[in-house]
SEPA-357152 format. One line per field, with one value per residue (C-alpha): residue in one letter; x, y, z. Coordinates in steps of 0.1 Angstrom, whole numbers, padded with zeros to 4 digits. Layout:
<kollos>
r: c(a/...)
xx: c(X/...)
yy: c(Y/...)
zz: c(Z/...)
</kollos>
This chain:
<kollos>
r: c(x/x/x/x/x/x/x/x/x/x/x/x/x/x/x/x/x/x/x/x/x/x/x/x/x/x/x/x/x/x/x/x/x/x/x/x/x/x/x/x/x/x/x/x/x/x/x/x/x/x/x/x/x/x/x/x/x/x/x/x/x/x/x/x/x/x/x/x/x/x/x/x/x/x/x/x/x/x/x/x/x/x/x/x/x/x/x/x/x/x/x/x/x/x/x/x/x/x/x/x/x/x/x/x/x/x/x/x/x/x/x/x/x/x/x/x/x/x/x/x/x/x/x/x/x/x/x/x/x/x/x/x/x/x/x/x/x/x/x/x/x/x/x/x/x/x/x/x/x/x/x/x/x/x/x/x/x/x/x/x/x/x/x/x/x/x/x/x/x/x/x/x/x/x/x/x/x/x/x/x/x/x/x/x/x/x/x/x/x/x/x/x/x/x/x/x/x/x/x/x/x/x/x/x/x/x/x/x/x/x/x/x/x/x/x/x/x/x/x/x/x/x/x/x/x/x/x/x/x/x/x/x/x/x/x/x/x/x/x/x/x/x/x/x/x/x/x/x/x/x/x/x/x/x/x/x/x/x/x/x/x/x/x/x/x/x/x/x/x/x/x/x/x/x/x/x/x/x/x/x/x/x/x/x/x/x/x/x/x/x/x/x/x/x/x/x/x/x/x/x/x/x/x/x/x/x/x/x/x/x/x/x/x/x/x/x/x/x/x/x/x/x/x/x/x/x/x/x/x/x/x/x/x/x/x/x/x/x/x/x/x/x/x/x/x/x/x/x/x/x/x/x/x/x/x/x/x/x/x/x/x/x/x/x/x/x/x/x/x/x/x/x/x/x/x/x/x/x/x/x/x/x/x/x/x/x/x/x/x/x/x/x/x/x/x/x/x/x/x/x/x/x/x/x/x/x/x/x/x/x/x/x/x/x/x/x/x/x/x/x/x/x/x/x/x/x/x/x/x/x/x/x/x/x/x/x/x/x/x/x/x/x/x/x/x/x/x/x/x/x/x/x/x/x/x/x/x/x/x/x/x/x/x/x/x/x/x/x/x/x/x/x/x/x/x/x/x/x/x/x/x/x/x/x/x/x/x/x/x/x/x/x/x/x/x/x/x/x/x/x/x/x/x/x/x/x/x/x/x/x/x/x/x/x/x/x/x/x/x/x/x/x/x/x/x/x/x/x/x/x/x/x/x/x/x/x/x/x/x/x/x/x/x/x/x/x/x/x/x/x/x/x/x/x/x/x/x/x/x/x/x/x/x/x/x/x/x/x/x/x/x/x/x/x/x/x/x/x/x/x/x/x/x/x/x/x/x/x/x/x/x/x/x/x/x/x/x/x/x/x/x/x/x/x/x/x/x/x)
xx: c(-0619/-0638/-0635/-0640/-0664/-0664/-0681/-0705/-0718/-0723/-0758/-0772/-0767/-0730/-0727/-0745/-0722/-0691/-0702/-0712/-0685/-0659/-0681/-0682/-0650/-0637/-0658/-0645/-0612/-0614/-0637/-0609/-0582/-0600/-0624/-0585/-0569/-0602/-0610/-0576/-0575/-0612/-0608/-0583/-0604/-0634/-0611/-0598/-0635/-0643/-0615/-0624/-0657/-0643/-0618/-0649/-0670/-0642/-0634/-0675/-0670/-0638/-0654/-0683/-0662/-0642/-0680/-0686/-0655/-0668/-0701/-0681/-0668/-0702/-0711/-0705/-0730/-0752/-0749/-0760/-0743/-0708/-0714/-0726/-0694/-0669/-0679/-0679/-0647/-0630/-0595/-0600/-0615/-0588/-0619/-0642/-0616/-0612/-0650/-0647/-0621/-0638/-0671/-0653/-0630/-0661/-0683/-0653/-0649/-0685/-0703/-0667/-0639/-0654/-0685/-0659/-0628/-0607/-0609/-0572/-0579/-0597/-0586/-0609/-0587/-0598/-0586/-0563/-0563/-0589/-0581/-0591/-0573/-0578/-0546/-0527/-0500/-0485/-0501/-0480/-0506/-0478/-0472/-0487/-0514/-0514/-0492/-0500/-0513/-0538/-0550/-0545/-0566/-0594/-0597/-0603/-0634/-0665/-0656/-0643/-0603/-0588/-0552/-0532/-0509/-0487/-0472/-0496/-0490/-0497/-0483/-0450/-0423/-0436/-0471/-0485/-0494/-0529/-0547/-0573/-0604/-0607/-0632/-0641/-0663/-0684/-0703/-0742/-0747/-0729/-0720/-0699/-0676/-0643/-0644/-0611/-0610/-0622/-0594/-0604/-0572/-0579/-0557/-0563/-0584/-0616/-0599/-0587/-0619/-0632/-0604/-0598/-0627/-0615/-0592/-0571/-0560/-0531/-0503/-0519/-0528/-0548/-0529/-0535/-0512/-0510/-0494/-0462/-0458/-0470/-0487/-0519/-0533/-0516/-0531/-0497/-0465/-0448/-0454/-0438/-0465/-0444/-0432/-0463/-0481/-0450/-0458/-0497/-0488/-0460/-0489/-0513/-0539/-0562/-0558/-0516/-0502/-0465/-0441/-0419/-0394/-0405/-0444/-0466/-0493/-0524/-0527/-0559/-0564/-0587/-0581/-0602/-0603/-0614/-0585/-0559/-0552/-0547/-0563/-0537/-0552/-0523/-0535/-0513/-0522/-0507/-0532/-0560/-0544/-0544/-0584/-0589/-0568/-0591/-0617/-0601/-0596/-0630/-0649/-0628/-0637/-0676/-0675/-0657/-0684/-0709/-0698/-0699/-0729/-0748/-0730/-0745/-0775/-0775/-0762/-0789/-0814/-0803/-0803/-0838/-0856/-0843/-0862/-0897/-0889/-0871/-0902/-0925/-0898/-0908/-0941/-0935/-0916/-0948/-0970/-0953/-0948/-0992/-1001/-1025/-1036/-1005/-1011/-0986/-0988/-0993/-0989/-0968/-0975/-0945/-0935/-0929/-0965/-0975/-0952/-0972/-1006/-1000/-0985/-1019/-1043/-1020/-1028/-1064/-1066/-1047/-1073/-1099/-1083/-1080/-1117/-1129/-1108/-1119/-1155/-1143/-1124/-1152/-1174/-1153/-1150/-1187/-1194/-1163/-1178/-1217/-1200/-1178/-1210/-1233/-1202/-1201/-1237/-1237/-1213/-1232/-1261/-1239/-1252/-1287/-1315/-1331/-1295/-1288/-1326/-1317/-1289/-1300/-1331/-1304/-1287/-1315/-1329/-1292/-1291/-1328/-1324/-1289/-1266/-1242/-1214/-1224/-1243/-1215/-1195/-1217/-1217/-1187/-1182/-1211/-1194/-1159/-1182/-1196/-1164/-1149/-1172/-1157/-1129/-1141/-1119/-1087/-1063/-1062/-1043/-1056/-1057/-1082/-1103/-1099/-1110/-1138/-1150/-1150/-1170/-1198/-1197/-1195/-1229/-1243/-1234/-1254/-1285/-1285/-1283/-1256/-1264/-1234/-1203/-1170/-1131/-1106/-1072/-1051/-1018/-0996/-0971/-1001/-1013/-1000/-1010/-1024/-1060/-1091/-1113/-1146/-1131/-1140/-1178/-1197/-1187/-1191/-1225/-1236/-1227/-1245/-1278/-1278/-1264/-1274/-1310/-1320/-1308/-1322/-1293/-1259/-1239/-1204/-1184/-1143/-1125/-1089/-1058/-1023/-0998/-0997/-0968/-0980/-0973/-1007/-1024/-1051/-1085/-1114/-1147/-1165/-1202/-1219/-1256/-1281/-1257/-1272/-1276/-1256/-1281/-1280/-1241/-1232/-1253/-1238/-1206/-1213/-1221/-1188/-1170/-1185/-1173/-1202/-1215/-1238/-1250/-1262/-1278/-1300/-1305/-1317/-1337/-1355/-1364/-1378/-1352/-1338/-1300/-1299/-1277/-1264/-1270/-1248/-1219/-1198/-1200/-1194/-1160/-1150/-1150/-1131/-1100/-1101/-1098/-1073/-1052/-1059/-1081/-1061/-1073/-1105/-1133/-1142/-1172/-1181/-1211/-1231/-1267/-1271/-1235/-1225/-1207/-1172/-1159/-1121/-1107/-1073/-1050/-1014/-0991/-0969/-0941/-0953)
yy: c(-0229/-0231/-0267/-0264/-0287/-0312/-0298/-0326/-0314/-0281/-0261/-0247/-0215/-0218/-0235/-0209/-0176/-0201/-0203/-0169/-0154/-0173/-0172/-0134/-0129/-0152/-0138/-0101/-0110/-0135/-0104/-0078/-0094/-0112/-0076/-0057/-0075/-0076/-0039/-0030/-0052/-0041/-0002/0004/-0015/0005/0034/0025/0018/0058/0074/0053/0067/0100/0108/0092/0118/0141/0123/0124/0163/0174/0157/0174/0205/0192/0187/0223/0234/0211/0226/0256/0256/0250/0281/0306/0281/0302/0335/0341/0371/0354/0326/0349/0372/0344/0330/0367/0373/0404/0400/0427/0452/0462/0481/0452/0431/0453/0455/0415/0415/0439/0419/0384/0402/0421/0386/0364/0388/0391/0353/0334/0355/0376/0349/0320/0329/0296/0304/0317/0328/0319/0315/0319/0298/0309/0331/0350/0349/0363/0357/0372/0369/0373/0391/0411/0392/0397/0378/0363/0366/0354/0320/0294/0278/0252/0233/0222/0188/0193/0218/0191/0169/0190/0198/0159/0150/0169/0157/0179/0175/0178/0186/0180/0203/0229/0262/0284/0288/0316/0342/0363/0353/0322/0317/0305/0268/0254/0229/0235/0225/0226/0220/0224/0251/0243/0268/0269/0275/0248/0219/0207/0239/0242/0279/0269/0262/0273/0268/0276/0276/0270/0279/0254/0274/0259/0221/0234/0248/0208/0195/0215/0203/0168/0168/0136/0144/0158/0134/0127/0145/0146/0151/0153/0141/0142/0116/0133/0143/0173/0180/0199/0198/0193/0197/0199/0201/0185/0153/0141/0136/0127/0098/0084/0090/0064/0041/0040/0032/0005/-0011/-0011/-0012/0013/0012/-0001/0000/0014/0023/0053/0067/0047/0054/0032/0053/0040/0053/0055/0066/0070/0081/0109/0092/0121/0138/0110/0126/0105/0111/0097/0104/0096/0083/0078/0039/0052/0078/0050/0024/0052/0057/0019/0015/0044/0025/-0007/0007/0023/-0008/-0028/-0006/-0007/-0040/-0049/-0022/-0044/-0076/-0064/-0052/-0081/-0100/-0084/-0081/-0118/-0129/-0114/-0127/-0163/-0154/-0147/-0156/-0192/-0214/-0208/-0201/-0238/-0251/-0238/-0251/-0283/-0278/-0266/-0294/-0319/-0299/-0304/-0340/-0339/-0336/-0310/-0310/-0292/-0259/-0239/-0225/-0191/-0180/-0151/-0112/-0105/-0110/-0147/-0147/-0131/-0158/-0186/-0171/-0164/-0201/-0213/-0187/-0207/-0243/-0233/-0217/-0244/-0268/-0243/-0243/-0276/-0283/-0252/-0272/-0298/-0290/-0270/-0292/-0316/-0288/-0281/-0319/-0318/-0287/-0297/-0333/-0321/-0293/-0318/-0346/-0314/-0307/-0344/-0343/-0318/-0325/-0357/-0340/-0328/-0363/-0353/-0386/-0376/-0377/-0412/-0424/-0414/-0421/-0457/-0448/-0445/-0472/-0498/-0483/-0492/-0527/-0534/-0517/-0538/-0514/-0532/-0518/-0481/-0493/-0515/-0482/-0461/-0483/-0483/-0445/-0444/-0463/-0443/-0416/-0426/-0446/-0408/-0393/-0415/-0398/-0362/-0360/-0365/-0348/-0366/-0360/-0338/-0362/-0384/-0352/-0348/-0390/-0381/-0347/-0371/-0400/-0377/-0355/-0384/-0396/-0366/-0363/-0394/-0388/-0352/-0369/-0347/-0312/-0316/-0309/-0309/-0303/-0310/-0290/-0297/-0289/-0323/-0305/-0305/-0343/-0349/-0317/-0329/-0313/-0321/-0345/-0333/-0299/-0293/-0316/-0294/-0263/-0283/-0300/-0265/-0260/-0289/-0278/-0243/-0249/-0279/-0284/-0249/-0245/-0266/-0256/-0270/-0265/-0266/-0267/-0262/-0269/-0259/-0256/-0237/-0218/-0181/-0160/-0153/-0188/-0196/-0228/-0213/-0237/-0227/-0240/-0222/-0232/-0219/-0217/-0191/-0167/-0147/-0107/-0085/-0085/-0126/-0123/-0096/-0114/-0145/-0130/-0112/-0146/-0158/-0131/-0134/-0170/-0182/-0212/-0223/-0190/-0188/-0218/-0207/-0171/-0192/-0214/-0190/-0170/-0204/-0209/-0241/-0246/-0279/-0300/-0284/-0249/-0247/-0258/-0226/-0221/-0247/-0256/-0217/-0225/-0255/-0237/-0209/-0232/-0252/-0225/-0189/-0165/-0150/-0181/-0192/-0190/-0161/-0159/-0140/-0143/-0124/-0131/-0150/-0161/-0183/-0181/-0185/-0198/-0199/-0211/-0198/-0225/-0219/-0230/-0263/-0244/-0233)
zz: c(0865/0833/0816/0776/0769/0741/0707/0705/0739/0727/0728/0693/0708/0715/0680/0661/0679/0670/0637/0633/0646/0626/0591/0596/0601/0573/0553/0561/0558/0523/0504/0516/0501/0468/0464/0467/0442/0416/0424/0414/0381/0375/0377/0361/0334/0336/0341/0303/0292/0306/0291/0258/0256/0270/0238/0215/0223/0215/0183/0179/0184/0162/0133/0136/0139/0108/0089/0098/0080/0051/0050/0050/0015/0004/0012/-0021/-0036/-0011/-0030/-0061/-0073/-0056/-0083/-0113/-0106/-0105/-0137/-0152/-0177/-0170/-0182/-0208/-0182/-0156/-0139/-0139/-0128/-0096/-0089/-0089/-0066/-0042/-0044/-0039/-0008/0010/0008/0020/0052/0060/0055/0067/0082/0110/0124/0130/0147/0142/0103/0093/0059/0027/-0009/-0040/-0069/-0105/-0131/-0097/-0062/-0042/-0006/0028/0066/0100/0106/0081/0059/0025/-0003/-0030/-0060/-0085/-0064/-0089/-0065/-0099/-0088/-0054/-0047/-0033/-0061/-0083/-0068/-0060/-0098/-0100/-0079/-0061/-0025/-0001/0009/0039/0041/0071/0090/0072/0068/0052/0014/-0014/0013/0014/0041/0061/0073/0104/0109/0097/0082/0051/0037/-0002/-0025/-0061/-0074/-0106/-0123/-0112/-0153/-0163/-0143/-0160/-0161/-0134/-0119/-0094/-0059/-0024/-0001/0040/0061/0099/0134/0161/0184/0178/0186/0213/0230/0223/0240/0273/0285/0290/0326/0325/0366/0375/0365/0326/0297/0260/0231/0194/0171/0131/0110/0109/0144/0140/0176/0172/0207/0241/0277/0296/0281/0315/0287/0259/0234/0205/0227/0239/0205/0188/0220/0206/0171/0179/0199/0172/0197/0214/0247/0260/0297/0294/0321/0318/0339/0367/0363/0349/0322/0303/0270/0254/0216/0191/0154/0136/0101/0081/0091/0101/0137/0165/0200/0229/0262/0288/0328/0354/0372/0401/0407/0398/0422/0451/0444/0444/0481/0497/0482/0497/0531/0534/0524/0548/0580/0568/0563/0603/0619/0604/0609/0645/0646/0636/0654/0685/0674/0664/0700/0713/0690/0695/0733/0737/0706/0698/0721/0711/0674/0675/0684/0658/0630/0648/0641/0607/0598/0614/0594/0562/0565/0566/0606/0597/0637/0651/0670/0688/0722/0721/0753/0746/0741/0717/0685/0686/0705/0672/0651/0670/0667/0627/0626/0640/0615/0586/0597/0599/0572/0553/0565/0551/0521/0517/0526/0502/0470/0471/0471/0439/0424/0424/0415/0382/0373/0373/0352/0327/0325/0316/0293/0273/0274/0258/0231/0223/0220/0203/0174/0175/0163/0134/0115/0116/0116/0082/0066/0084/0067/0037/0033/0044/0020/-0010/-0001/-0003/-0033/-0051/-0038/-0052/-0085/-0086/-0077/-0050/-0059/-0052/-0024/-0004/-0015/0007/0036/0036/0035/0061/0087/0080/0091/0119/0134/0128/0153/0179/0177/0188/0218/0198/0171/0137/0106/0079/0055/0079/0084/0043/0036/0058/0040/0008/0020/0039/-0001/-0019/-0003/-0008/-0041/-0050/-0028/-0048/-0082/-0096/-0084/-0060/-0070/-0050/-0052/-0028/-0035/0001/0000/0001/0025/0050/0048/0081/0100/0132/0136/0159/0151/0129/0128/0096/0083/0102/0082/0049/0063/0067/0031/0015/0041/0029/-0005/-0025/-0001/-0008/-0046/-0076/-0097/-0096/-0063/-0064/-0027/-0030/-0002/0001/0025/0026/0044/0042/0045/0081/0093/0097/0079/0062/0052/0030/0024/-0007/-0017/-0046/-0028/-0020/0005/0033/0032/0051/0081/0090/0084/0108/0135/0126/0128/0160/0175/0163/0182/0212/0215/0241/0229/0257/0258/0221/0223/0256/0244/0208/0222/0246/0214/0198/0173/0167/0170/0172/0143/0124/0132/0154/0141/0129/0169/0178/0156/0165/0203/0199/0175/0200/0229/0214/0198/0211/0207/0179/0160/0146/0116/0098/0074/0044/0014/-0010/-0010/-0045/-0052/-0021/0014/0019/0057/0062/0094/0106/0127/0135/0111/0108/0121/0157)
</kollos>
């Protein structure tokens, strides 16, 4: 007999069926019930949503049918001679005043009777009654159209009026029901003159070939309902729409769940606002409750064949596939605690064979890998390091010796000819300088870059003797902007070099900085020297758009130009922004050959 052992005593194997078994199962059997219960709550949800949108397109549909019928009354605007013979006066002609009746008649059957079927009849209101049908009736021309409402208030605004259901008026015995469209005519002459009215009565056909295209299943229905019950539209008439239309208005909601006569209904409505109908489209939940239990069932039977199913196939898998997969998650586990040694025993011609053989191409690899970074990481330390010593070097350079020597020329000259104060000034302005450059490697604020630009001018502006001029206009709200070191005395070295060196007259360098409506921060740097012609600033700014530094410098210094100092500068301040901020950022040069060169660098602004 078969002794049950102990669960602690239990092999993974037997554990993982157990558990596989019951978690598949539980599973099943939880989703059926909790999916049963949501599915039902949820459809008949996203049935309301459907039939929602459903009577919105219809509502989208009879007011565009309704804007038709507006458009409609528009029409004798259309025809000249229709507009010159309404305003013509024939009372004293009894022959003219038949011709005008025959014109009006023949144009009102041709251009509005016979193309659109849903249209009843028409009216022309002026001096008489000129009026047109589909089917012959008796006109009253005596009734006194004057004194309708709606009349009335046609003959007070432009816009178009829509009146709701009613028995046809200005005809003999009782008329069919319809609803009209009327609108004021004003003479093309004279604005400002009233001919009457153009009043288009309208059967219910064309609402009804809109509507009969909706199917609300067997047990509902679609309904259309005026304001005072009058029902224009029904699909069925095994429904009450009267009743269901009050249930929708009591509600004062869209969609309401009712129950009546022992059936529980949705009602969904809408209402057309031009012509204050109201949509009710009527679902029976039952018949939505039976389509979510098939649902129900059918998912329930889909869901138990594959529950079986993988639990066979899982049984099997465990069967014959667990003990050498066991082992290489041993062996994974080894290797990613940093044995990098471990190899599996591939001595197998299947797919775990494959598994094991894979597992050992990884570790090796890996190893590889490792072997290959680290030669490349020690590779790109190297070339960073040499690359940021030549930048340093470079911006280094930026403080050229023969502007150190004389500035240290200038400085001894004041102290012997008993200037001390001017001279301890320019030490002291020197050595802001050069403690500045020590700072290359870090972001400063813009006012520190700014205290900078004026000691390195201020020098200059004495070793020049007054032929160097400068302004500083920095917007306060951008003191404490937080910028790279020596981001912009380069640009304004390059000024004083190829401004104030090369011009006898006076030099005058504005250097500015603001936001622009773009969000971008926005600093200039304007020199008053010689400018370059259009040829040295299109290769200049070439070079700036190509954004290789090391390159230019090679390809320069190959051709036996020297880049060194300051020449390089605008590059070199360029690379840096666009390293720093993207290459949507960066300088941008212009200058006219005799009136100066302007350099503006873009950052990003305070707010990024």
């Amino acid at each position: 007999m078969y002794k049950w052992k102990s669960y602690r005593y239990w092999s993974i194997k037997k554990k993982l069926l157990f558990f596989s078994v019951l978690f598949i199962l539980g599973s099943v059997y939880l989703n059926s019930i909790l999916s049963y219960s949501k599915y039902t709550m949820d459809f008949e949800k996203q049935s309301s949503d459907q039939v929602q949108q459903i009577i919105a397109q219809v509502s989208y549909n009879l007011d565009t049918y309704l804007d038709d019928l507006f458009r409609l009354t528009l029409s004798p605007y259309m025809n000249d001679g229709v507009m010159q013979t309404l305003e013509e006066d024939t009372q004293s002609s009894p022959l003219a005043q038949l011709k005008k009746r025959r014109y009006i008649d023949s144009y009102l059957e041709e251009m509005m009777i016979y193309p659109r079927k849903d249209i009843n009849r028409v009216f022309i209101l002026t001096d008489e009654i000129y009026t047109v049908g589909r089917m012959p009736i008796g006109v009253d021309y005596d009734s006194r159209f004057q004194e309708f409402d709606w009349y009335k208030k046609a003959m007070t605004t432009q816009d178009s009026i829509f009146v709701p259901t009613h028995t046809q008026q200005m005809v003999k015995n009782e008329g069919p029901k319809v609803f009209s469209i009327v609108k004021q005519l004003r003479s093309t002459r004279d604005t400002q003159q009233k001919l009457g009215v153009i009043k288009v009565d309208a059967n219910y056909n064309g609402i009804a070939d809109i509507c009969s295209k909706v199917d609300m299943g067997p047990d509902g229905g679609l309904f259309i309902v005026d304001e005072n019950h009058n029902v224009i539209y029904r699909s069925t008439s095994r429904l009450n729409a009267e009743f269901f239309f009050d249930k929708v208005k009591a509600s004062g909601k869209q969609t309401v769940t009712i129950k009546e006569d022992g059936t529980s209904y949705q009602l969904n409505s809408t209402v057309l606002p031009r012509s204050n109908w109201t949509i009710v489209a009527v679902s029976s939940i039952k018949v939505l409750n039976q389509k979510a239990a098939e649902t129900r069932n059918f998912g329930y039977i889909i869901a138990l064949a594959c529950s079986l199913l993988a639990f066979i196939l899982m049984y099997f898998f465990i069967r014959r596939f667990l003990s050498p997969l066991l082992n290489i998650v041993k062996l994974m586990k080894e290797f990613e605690q940093g044995n990098l040694s471990v190899s599996f025993p591939a001595h197998r011609n299947d797919e775990m064979g494959y598994l094991g053989t894979s597992f050992n191409g990884l570790v090796s690899r890996v190893n590889e890998m490792l072997d290959e970074n680290t030669q490349l990481v020690k590779q790109v330390y190297e070339t960073e390091l040499l690359q940021k010593e030549a930048q340093v070097q470079a911006l280094y350079n930026q403080i050229r010796p023969h502007f150190l020597f004389n500035t240290l020329n200038m400085i001894s000259m004041q102290m012997q000819t008993g200037k001390q104060d001017k001279a301890i000034d320019h030490l002291h302005k020197l050595s802001s300088m050069l403690r500045s450059m020590t700072l290359m490697d870090k972001d400063i604020p813009l006012q520190k870059e700014i205290e900078l630009l004026k000691a390195y001018l201020s020098i200059q502006s004495s070793r020049y003797e007054g032929r160097l001029e400068f302004d500083l206009n920095i917007d306060p709200a951008l003191q404490r902007m937080s910028i790279p070191a020596l981001l912009i005395q380069p640009i304004v070295e390059n000024a004083v070099i190829h401004g104030c060196e090369a011009k006898r007259e006076k030099t005058n360098i504005l250097i500015s900085a603001e936001n622009t409506a773009r969000n971008e921060v926005l600093i200039t740097i304007r020199d008053s020297g010689l400018g370059m012609n259009m040829e040295t600033l299109q290769k200049l700014r070439d070079k700036l758009e190509q954004n290789d530094l090391e390159n230019q410098i090679s390809r320069e210094q190959e051709s036996g130009n020297n880049l060194t100092g300051t020449g390089i500068g605008l590059l070199n301040v360029n690379k840096r922004i666009k390293l720093k901020y993207g290459p949507e950022f960066g300088i941008k040069v212009d200058s006219i050959q005799g009136q100066g060169t302007t350099v503006y660098i873009h950052l990003p602004g305070t707010g990024l």
